[in-house]
ZATI-27240 format. One record per residue (C-alpha): residue number from 1; x, y negated, z. Coordinates in steps of 0.25 Angstrom, whole numbers, plus 5000, padded with zeros to 4 digits. Last residue first. Layout:
REM ZATI-27240
REC, pos, px, py, pz
REC, NUM, X, Y, Z
...
END
This chain:
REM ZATI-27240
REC, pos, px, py, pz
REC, 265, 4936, 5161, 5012
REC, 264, 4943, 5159, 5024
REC, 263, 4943, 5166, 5039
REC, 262, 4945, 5158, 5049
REC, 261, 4958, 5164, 5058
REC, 260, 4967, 5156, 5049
REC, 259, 4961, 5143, 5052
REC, 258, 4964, 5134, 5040
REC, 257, 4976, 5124, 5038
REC, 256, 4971, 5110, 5039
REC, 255, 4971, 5104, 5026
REC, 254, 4985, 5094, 5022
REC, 253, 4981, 5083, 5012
REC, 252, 4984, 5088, 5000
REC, 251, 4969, 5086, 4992
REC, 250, 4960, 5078, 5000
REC, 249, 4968, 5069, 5007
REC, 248, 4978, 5067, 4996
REC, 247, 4968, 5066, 4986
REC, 246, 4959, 5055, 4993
REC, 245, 4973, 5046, 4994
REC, 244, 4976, 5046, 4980
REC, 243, 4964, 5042, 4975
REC, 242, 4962, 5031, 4985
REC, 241, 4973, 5023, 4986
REC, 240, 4984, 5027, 4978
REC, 239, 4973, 5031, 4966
REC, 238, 4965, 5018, 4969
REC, 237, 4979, 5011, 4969
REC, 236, 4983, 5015, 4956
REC, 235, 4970, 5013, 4950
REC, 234, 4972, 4998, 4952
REC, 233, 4985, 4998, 4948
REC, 232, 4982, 5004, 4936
REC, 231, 4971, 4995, 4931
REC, 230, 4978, 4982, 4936
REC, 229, 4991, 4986, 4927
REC, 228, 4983, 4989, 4915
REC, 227, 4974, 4976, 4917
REC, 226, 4989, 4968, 4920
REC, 225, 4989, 4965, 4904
REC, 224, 4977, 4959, 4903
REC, 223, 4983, 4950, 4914
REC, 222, 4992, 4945, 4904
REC, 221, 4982, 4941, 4894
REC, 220, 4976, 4929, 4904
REC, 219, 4963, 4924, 4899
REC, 218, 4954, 4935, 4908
REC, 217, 4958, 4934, 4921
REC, 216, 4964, 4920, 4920
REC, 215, 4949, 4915, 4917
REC, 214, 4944, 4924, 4931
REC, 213, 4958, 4915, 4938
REC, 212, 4953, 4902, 4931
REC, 211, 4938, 4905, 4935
REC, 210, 4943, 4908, 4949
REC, 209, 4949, 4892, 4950
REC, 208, 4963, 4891, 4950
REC, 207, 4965, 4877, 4955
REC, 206, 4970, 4880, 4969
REC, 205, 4983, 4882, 4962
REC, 204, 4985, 4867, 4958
REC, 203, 4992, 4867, 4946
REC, 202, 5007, 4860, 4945
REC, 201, 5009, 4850, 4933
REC, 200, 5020, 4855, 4924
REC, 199, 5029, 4841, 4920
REC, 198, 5041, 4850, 4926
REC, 197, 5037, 4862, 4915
REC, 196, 5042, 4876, 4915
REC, 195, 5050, 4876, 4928
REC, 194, 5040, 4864, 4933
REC, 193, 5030, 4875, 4932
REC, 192, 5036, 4884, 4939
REC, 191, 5039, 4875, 4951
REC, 190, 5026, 4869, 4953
REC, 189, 5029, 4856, 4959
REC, 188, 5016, 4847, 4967
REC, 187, 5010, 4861, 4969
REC, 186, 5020, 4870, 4976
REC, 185, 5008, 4879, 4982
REC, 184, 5006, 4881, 4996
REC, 183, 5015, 4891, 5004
REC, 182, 5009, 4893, 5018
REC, 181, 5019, 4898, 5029
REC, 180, 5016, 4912, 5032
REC, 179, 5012, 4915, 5047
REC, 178, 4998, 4920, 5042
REC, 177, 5006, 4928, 5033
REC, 176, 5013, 4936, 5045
REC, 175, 4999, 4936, 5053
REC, 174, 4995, 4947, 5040
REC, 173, 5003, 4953, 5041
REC, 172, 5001, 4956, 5055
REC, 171, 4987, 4959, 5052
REC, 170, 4995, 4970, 5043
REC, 169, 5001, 4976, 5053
REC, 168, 4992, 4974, 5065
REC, 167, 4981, 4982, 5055
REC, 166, 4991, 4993, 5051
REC, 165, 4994, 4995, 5064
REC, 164, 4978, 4996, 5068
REC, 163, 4977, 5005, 5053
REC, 162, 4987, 5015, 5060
REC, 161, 4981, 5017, 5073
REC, 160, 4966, 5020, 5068
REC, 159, 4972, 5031, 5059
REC, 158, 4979, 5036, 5071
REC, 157, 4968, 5037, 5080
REC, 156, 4963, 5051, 5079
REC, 155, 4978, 5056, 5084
REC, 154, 4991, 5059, 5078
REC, 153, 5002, 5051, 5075
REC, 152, 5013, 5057, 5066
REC, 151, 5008, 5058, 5053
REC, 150, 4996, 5047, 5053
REC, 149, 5009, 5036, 5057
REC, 148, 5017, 5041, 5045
REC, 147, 5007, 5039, 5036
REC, 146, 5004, 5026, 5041
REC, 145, 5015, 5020, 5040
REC, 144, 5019, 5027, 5027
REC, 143, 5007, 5021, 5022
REC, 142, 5008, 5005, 5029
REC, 141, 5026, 5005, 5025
REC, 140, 5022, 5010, 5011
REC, 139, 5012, 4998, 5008
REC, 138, 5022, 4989, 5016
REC, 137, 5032, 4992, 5005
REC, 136, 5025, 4988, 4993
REC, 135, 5022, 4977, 5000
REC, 134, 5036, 4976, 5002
REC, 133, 5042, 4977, 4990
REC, 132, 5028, 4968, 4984
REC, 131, 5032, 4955, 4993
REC, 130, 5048, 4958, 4989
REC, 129, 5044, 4958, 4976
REC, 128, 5037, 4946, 4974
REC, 127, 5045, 4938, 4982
REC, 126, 5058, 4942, 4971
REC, 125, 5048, 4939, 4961
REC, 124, 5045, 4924, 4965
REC, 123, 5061, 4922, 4967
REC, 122, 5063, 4928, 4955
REC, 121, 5053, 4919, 4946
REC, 120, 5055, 4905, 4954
REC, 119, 5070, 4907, 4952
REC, 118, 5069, 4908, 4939
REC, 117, 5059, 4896, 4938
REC, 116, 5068, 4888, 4945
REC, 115, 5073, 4887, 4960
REC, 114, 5076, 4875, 4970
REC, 113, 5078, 4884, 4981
REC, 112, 5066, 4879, 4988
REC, 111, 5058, 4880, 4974
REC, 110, 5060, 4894, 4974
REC, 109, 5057, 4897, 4986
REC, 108, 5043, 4889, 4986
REC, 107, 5040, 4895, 4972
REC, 106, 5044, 4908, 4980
REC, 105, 5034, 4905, 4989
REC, 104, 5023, 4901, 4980
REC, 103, 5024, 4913, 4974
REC, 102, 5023, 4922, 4986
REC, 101, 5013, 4914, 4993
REC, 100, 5004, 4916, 4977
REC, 99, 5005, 4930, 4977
REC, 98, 5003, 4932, 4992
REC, 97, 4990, 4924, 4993
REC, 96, 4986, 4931, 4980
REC, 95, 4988, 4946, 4987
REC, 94, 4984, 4941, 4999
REC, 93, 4969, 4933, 4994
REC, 92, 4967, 4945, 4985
REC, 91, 4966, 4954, 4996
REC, 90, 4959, 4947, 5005
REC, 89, 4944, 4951, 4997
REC, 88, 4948, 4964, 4994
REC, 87, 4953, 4966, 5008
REC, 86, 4938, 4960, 5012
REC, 85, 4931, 4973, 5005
REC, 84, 4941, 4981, 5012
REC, 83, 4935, 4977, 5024
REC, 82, 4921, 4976, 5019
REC, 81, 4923, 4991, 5012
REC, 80, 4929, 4995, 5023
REC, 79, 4919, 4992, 5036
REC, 78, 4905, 4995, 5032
REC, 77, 4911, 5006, 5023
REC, 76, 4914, 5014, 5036
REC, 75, 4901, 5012, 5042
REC, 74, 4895, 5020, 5031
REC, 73, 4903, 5030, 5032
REC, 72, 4901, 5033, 5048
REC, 71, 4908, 5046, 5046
REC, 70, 4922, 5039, 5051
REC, 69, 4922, 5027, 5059
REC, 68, 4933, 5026, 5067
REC, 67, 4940, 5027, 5054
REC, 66, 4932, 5013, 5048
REC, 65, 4935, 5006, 5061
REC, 64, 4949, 5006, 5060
REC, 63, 4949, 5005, 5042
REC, 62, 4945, 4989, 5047
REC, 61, 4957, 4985, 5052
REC, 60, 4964, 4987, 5039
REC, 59, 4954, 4980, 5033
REC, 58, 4955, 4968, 5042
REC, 57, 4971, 4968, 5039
REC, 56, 4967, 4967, 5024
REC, 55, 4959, 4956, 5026
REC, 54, 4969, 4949, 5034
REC, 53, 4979, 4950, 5024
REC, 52, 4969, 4944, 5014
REC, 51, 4967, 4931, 5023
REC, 50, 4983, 4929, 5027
REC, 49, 4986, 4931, 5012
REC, 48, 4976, 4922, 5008
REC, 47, 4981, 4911, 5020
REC, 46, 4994, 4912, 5015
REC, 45, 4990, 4910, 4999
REC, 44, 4982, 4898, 5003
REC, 43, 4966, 4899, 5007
REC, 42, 4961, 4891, 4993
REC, 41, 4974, 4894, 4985
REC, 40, 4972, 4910, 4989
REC, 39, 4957, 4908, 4986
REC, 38, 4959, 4904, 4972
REC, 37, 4968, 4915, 4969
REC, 36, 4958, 4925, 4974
REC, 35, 4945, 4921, 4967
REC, 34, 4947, 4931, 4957
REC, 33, 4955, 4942, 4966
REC, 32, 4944, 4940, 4974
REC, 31, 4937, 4952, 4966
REC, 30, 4947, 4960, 4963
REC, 29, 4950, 4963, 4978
REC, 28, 4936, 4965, 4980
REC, 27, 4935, 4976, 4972
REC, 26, 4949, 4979, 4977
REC, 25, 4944, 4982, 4990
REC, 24, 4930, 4988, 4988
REC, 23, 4938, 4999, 4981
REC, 22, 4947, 4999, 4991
REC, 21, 4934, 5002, 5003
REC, 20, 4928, 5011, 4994
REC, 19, 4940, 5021, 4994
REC, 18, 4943, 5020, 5006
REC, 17, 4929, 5024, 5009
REC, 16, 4930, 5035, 5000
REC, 15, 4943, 5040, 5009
REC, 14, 4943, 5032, 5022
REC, 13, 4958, 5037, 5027
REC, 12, 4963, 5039, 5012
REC, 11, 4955, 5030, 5006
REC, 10, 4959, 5019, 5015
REC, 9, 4975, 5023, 5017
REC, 8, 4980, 5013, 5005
REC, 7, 4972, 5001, 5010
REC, 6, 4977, 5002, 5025
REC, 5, 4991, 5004, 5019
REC, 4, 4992, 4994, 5009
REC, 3, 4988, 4985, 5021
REC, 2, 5002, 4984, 5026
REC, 1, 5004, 4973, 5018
END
């Protein structure tokens, strides 16, 4: 997950391209969110994560030529917004990919240990926060990385360094869920639904059809209740991202100390 750190140093290394190439992220992001689930059952959760992981280490490759190319503007859009353009597209296939192999795992643990519903429910939390501790983690691990390399290697190509260890990083990543072993659904005994009803019969996930996930969209009251929520964190990370970043450089960022022997206004 070492790409938070990529995604969180583009505005401030590309500043309005950076900008631009995020917006044209999550843009997309929203987009394929919609068809996301049915695509996740159509490649299997592994293979979703292995296909968005590899998206996000293309990206991360792709920031190399757009430093060598400063002052050529133009060719710099050429290369993010398609790159980041394509994150937006594998973005939604890891992070459903990973939702749905988590679950199916613990159903799978649970099952093994011959669980109830109980179990089901702290076992599936238990996974959950371990993923997101160190997800959570990795984002800190990427930026202090990165700070600390910029502060004490000097030269012109340390920029260039950083995001090639970044890109072995996360392309070894994305090698680790490749080696996965593939999780398939439980379909011939659903164990929560047995919990609640043993003459339950079992759904087939590659059912779900993008009209039933636009249909969930608007007939579901609770997600109502996530607009708040959605809203916030979507600003949140335009400001962490974006606003917060421009400040920095343009406001408290140490200026060079002027020549005394000029003689100033």
């Amino acid at each position: 997950m070492l790409h938070i750190g990529p995604q969180s140093l583009q505005s401030s290394l590309n500043a309005a391209l950076g900008t631009a190439c995020l917006a044209t992220l999550y843009a997309a992001f929203t987009a394929v969110c919609i068809p996301g689930p049915r695509l996740v059952n159509y490649f299997e959760p592994k293979w979703a994560m292995v296909i968005g992981g590899t998206c996000y280490v293309l990206m991360i490759l792709a920031n190399i030529p757009i430093l060598h190319l400063e002052g050529h503007l133009t060719a710099q859009y050429a290369i993010g917004i398609p790159f980041n353009f394509l994150v937006g597209v594998g973005a939604p296939l890891l992070w459903t990919g990973q939702a749905l192999y988590l679950s199916r795992t613990a159903e799978l643990h649970v099952r093994h240990i011959g669980g109830g519903k109980a179990e089901q429910m702290a076992t599936l939390s238990s996974f959950n926060a371990t993923f997101f501790a160190m997800f959570q983690a990795n984002g800190v691990v990427g930026l202090l990385f990165a700070s600390l390399l910029k502060t004490f290697v000097k030269g012109d190509n340390v920029t260039t360094i950083l995001f090639i260890i970044l890109s072995i990083a996360a392309a070894l990543g994305v090698f680790i869920l490749s080696g996965l072993p593939s999780c398939p659904a439980i379909k011939s005994e659903n164990l929560a639904a047995s919990l609640e009803d043993p003459t339950a019969e079992d759904e087939d996930e590659t059912d779900i059809s993008i009209a039933e996930t636009l249909n969930f969209m608007v007939t579901e009251p609770k997600l109502y209740f996530f607009i708040p929520i959605v809203l916030f964190n979507g600003m949140s990370l335009g400001f962490m991202f974006s606003g917060i970043s421009i400040i920095y450089i343009t406001r408290f960022q140490p200026q060079p100390i002027p020549n005394p022997d000029i003689p100033h206004c």
